[in-house]
C-alpha positions as YAML, in Angstrom:
chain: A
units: angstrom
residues:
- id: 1
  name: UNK
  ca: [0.00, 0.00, 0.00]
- id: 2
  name: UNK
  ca: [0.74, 3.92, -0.61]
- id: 3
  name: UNK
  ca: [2.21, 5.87, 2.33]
- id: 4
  name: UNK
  ca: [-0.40, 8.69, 3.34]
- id: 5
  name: UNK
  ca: [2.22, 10.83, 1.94]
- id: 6
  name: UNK
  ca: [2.23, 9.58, -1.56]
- id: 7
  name: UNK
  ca: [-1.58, 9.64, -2.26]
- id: 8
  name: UNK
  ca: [-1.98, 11.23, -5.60]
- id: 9
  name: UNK
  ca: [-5.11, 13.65, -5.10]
- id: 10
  name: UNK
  ca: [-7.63, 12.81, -8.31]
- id: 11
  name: UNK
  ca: [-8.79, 15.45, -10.74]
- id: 12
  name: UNK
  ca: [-12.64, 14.09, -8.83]
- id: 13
  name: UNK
  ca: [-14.54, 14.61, -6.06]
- id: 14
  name: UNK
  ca: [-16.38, 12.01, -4.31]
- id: 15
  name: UNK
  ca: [-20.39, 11.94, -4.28]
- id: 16
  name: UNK
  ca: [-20.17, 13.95, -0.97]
- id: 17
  name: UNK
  ca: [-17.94, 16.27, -2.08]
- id: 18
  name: UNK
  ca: [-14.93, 15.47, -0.57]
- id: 19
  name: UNK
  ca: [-11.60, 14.60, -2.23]
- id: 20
  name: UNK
  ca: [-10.76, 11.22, -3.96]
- id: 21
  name: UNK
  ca: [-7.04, 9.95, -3.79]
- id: 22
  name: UNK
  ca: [-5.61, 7.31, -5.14]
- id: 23
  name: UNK
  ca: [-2.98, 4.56, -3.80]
- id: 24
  name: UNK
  ca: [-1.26, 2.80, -6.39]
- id: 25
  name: UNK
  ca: [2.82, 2.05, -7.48]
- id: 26
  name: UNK
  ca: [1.59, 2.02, -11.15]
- id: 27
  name: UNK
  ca: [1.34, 5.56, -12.52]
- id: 28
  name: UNK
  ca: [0.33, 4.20, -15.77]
- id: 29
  name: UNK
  ca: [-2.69, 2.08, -14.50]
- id: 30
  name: UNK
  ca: [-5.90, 2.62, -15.58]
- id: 31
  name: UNK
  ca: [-7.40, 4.75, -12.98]
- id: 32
  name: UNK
  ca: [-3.73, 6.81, -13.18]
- id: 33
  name: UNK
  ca: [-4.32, 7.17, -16.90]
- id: 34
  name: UNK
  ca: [-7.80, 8.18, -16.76]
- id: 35
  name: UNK
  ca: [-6.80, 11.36, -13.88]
- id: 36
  name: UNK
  ca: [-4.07, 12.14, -16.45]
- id: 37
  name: UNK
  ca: [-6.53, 12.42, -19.46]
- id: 38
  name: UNK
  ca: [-8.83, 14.36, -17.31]
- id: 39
  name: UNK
  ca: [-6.46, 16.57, -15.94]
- id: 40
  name: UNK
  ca: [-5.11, 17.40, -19.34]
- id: 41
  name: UNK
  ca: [-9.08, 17.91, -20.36]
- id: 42
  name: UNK
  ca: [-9.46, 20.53, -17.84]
- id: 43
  name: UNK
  ca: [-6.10, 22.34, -18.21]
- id: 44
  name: UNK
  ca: [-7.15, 22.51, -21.75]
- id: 45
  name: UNK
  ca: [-10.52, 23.78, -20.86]
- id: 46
  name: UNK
  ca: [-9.00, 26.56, -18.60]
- id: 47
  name: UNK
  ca: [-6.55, 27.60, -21.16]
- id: 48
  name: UNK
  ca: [-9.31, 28.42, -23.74]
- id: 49
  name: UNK
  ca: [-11.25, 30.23, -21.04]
- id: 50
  name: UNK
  ca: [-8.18, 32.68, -20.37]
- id: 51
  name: UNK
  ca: [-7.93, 33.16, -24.25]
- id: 52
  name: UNK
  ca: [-11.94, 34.22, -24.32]
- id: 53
  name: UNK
  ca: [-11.78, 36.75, -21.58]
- id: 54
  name: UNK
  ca: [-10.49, 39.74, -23.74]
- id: 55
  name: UNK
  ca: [-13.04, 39.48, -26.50]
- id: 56
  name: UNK
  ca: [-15.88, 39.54, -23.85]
- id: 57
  name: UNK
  ca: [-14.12, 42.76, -21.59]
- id: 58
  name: UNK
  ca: [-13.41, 44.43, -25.03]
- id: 59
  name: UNK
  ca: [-17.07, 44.11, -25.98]
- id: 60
  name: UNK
  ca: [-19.17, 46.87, -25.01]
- id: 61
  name: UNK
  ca: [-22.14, 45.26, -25.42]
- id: 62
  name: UNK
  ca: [-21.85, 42.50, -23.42]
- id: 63
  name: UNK
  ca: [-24.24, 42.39, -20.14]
- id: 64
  name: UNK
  ca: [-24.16, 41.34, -16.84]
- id: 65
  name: UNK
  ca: [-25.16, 37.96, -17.58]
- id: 66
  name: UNK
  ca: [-22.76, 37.05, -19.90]
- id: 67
  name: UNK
  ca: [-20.13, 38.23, -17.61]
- id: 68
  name: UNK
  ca: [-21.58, 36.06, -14.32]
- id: 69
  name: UNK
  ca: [-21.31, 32.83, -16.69]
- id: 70
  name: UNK
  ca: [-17.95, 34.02, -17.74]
- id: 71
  name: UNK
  ca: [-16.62, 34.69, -14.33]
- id: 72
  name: UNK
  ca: [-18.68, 31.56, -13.03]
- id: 73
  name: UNK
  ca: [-16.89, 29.13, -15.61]
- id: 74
  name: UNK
  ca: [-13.58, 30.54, -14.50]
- id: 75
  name: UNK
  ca: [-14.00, 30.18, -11.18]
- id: 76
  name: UNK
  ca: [-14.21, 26.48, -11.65]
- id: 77
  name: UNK
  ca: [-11.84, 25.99, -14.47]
- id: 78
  name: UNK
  ca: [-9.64, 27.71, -11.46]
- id: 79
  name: UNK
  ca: [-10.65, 25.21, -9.15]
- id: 80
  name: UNK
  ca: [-9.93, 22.44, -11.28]
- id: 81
  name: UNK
  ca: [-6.28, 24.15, -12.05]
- id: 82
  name: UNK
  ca: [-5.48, 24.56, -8.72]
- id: 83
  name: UNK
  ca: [-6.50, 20.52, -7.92]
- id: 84
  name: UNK
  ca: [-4.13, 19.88, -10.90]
- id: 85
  name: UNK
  ca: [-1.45, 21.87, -9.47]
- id: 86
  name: UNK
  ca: [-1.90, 20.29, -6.20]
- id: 87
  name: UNK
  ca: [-1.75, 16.72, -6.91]
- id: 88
  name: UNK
  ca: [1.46, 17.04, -9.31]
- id: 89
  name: UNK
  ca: [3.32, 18.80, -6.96]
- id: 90
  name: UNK
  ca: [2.49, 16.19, -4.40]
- id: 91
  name: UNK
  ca: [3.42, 13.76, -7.03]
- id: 92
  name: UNK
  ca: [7.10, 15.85, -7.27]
- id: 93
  name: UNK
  ca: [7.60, 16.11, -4.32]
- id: 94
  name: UNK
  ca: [7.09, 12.46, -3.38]
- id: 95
  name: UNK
  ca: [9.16, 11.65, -6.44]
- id: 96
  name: UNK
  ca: [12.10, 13.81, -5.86]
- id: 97
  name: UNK
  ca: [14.91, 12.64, -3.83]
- id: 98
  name: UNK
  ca: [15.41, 15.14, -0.06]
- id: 99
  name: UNK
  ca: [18.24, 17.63, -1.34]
- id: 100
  name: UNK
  ca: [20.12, 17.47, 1.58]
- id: 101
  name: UNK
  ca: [19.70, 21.00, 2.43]
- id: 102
  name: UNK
  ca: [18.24, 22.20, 5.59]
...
């Protein structure tokens, strides 16, 4: 079994809400291949969000509404980003020898 340390946090949350981690040596099992995809999915996702935003603030006729959706999609693409960033650096950090240094 994984050490509590080495839990790679999924790109999921469970039906309560809570996070879903995964224990596993085999980083290209199924379950570790299907986080990857959907990471890569929702980086993607983010990254055409970002490239969207300066059309909509340039337009001058764009309303309120438009803008809650806009800002409401980011704020989860920015969730799902920061999960990302989260379980990789775990995943570093767990993979990377100590340094040495104090």
């Amino acid at each position: 079994m994984t050490p509590q340390n080495e839990l790679r946090l999924l790109p999921w949350s469970g039906p309560d809400g809570k996070p879903c981690y995964l224990s596993t040596d085999d980083s290209g099992g199924y379950v570790s291949r299907l986080a990857d995809n959907i990471e890569a999915v929702q980086l993607g996702m983010a990254a055409e969000l970002v490239e969207q935003v300066p059309a909509l603030l340039d337009d001058q006729d764009v309303g309120p509404e438009d803008l809650r959706r806009m800002l409401t999609e980011l704020t989860g693409a920015l969730r799902d980003v920061l999960r990302v960033a989260t379980s990789r650096g775990h995943l570093l950090a767990v993979s990377q020898p100590p340094s040495g240094r104090p």
